[in-house]
Structure formats: structure tokens, C-alpha cells
N, C-alpha and C positions, 0 to 999 in steps of 0.2 A: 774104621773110617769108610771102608767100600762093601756094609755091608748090602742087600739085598732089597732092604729097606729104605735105603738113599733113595732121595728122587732123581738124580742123576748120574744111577748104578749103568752102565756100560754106554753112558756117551765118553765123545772126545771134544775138547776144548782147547781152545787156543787163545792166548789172551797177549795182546801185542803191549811192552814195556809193562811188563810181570815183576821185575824183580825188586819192587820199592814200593812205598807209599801206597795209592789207592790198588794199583796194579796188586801188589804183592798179596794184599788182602784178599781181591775178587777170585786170586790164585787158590787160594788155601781156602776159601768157602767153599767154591766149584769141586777142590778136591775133597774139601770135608763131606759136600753133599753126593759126593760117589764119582763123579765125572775123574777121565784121563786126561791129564792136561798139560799143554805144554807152553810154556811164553816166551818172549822174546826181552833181550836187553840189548843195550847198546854199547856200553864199556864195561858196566861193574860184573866181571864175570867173579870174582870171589862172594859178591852178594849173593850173586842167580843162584851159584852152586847150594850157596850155605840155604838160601829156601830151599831148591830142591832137593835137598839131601834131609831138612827137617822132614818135608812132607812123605819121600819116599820111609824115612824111620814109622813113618804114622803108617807104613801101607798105605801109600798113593803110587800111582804109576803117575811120573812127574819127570819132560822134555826141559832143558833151559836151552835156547838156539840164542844166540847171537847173531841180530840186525839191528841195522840203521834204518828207521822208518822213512827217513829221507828219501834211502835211497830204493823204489818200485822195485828194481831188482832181488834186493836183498829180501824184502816183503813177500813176494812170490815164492824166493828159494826155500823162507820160511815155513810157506804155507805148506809148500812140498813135503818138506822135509817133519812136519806134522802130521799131514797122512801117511807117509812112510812109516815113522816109529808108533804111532799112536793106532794105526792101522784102518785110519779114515778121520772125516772132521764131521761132528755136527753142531758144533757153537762156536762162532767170533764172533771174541769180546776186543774192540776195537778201542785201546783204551792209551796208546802211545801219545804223548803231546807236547807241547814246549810252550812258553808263554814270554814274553817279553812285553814292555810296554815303553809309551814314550811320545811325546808329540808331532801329531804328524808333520809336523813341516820338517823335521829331524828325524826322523823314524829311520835307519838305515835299508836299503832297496834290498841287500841282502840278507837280514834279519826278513823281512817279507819275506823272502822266498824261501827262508828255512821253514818261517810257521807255516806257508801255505805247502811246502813240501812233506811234511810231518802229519799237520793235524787234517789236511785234507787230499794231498796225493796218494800217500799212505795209506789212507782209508781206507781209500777206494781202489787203488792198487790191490790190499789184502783183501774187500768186499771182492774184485774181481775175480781174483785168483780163487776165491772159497766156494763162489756159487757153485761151479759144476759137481763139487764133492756133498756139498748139504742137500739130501735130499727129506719126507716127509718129516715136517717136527724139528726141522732145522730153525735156527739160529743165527740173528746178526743182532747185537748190541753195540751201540756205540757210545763212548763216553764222551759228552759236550762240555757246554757250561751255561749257567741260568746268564753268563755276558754275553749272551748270544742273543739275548732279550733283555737284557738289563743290564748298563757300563756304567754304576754309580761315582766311578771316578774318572776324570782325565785321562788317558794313555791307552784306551784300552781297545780301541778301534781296530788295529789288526787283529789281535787275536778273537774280539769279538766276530768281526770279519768270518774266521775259521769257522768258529764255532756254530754260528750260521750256516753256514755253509753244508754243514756233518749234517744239519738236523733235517735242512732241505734235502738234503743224498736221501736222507731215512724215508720220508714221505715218497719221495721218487721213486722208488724202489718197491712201495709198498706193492700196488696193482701188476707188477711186476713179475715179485717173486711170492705173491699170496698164492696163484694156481699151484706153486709149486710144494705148497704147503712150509712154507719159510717162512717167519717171522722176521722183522726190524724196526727196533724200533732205538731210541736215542734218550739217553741218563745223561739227565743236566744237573751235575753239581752246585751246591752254594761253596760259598767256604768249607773249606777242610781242612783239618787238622793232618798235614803232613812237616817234612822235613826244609820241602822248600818253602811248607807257608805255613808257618805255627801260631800256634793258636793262642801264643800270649808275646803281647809287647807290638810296636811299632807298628806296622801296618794292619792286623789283628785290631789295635785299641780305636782305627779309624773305623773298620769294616764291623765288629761286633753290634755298636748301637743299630743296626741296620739290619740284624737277624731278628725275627720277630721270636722264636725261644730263647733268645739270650745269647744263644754260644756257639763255639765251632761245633763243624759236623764231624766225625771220626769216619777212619775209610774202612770200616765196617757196616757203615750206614750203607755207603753207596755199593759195596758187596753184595748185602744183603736184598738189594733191588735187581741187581744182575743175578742171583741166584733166583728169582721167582723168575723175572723175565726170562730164563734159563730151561725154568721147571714147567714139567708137561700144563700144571694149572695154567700157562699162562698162553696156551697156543691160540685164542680168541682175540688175542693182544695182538696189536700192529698198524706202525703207523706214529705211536704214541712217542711225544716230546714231557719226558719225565722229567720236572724239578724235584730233585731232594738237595731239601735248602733253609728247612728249618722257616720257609716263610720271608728269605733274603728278596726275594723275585717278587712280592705282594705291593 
């Protein structure tokens, strides 16, 4: 898994809510392609374990921290505690988020503050805490959504809101931290085939007609984007608001 031939044989990565669905995926590509990685969850610590203990059988060097992306502090102690065991950072993958929807005249004030707490305090809490440590050939990826350009249905205004918000940070940042040879750039998902949003029945049979390929995306798709933006091929890269979305966003 970490041989010599990875292309991301002796970096470290960090990847925020790791232990599930797309998270859990970008975990085990990053480490398949050589990288040291470590993620964050927020309760399921018997999930985090059970990945990290798959990947470490594989010959991965693999951190599971528990945070609350909510909460800034906990994000920071994160980051720390990632250069610490990992013994520096050079890629977050900024991928923690919550979605809720609903109409706004009912929308609850504090359901707002948890998404803008999570999908964009957090961000940028962890983008803060990470810059001093990323130096040339560094890495910031962030996971959006293509509802950040496109809310095909009713309800979906705060989180769209957020997800905006991520993709604006990324551009902000580019001229920023480009001198410093750092990359950012921002992975907008279509539908995905996880646990909270599966890919058959109910809300799936509204959204599918609307994917120009047909079908859900797998969160191996969206890995597989974070592994190149990741990889040295992609140090020319920044700036960039990625749809993979199967054509949901056209």
C-alpha cells in the first residue's frame, strides 16, 4: 500500500469526518496512494476504529481523532494533534458537513448556526490552524456541493448558503497562499450514493431524472478527484470549483 511508487509516498493528510461515507473513502484512497493520514469523527468512534484498523492491517500509518467540527476548538486541537503523531501536515481535505433543509420561513435559527458552524466555521477554523504547517506542494481541498450553484429543489437555501460560502473561501485564498506554493481548491459533489442519501427509492427517484449519466455518483468518484488534486500532477491546479456530478449541475 505504501510503496515507493505511490504518489503520495511520505506525505501526511488529514481529512475532517473520515469515518463514513465519502470521508471514509478519500481516507483509504489517500492511504492506498501512500499518504499518512489521519481523520476526524464526531461520535461513531467504533466505525473510525474499525477503518483505521482495516487500513493499518493494509500497512497504512492511520490517526482516528475525535472532533466536533462545530466546534473551532476541537478543529485546531485536531490539527495539532495530526502534526504531532503524523509528524507534520501537507494535505486537508476539508470534507466534515451536515445538511438539513426546509422552508425558510420555518427554517429553525439554530439548525443555521449548526450548518454555518460545521460546513463553514470549521473550514476555516481547520484551513487556519493548517496553513503555518503546509509548506511547498501543500494542500487544501475542500468538499462543497454543485447546491452551491444549483438548489433543483425547495429547502435548500441554507445549506446551499454554506456551500457557497466553501467555494468563495477557496478563491479567497488562492493569491494568498499560491506564493506559498499551496494549493486550494473546492470538490462540488452531485448526488452520492451514501448512507444518508441512497441511491435507490424516495428522494433518489426525484433527483436521478436530473443526472445527465443516469445514476448516483459513488464516493469513490469524489476520492478519486481528491486523490489527483492531492498528487504532485496537480500543483498547477488552484483556485478551481470542481463539479463531479455526472452532469447534475448542466
Amino acid at each position: 500500500m505504501t510503496t515507493s511508487t505511490a504518489p503520495l509516498t511520505g506525505r501526511r493528510a488529514l481529512v475532517t469526518g473520515g469515518s463514513r461515507g465519502i470521508g471514509a473513502e478519500i481516507v483509504r484512497r489517500l492511504a492506498a496512494d501512500g499518504a499518512a493520514v489521519a481523520f476526524t469523527y464526531q461520535s461513531s468512534a467504533e466505525t473510525a476504529e474499525a477503518l483505521a484498523s482495516e487500513l493499518r492491517a493494509a500497512g497504512a500509518q492511520v490517526a482516528a481523532i475525535q472532533a466536533d467540527s462545530a466546534d473551532a476548538d476541537a478543529v485546531n486541537a485536531a490539527v495539532d494533534e495530526t502534526v504531532s503523531r503524523l509528524g507534520g501536515l501537507d494535505i486537508l481535505v476539508n470534507n466534515a458537513g451536515v445538511a438539513a433543509g426546509g422552508p425558510i420561513e420555518d427554517f429553525p435559527l439554530a439548525e443555521f448556526d449548526r450548518m454555518v458552524a460545521v460546513n463553514v466555521r470549521g473550514v476555516f477554523a481547520g484551513i487556519q490552524r493548517a496553513v503555518p504547517h503546509l509548506g511547498e506542494g501543500g494542500r487544501i481541498i475542500t468538499i462543497g456541493s454543485v447546491n452551491a450553484d444549483r438548489a433543483p429543489m425547495t429547502g435548500f437555501s441554507v445549506y446551499a448558503l454554506t456551500k457557497a460560502a466553501v467555494a468563495g473561501l477557496t478563491r479567497g485564498l488562492v493569491r494568498e497562499l499560491g506564493p506559498r506554493g499551496v494549493t486550494v481548491n473546492t470538490i462540488q459533489p452531485g448526488p452520492v450514493a451514501t448512507d444518508m442519501n441512497p441511491e435507490e427509492g424516495g428522494f433518489s427517484d426525484q433527483v436521478r431524472p436530473l443526472i445527465a449519466v443516469g445514476r448516483y455518483g459513488q464516493p469513490r468518484d469524489i476520492a478519486s478527484a481528491v486523490a489527483f488534486l492531492a498528487s504532485p500532477e496537480a500543483g498547477y491546479i488552484t483556485g478551481v470549483t470542481w463539479n463531479i456530478d455526472g452532469g447534475f449541475a448542466i
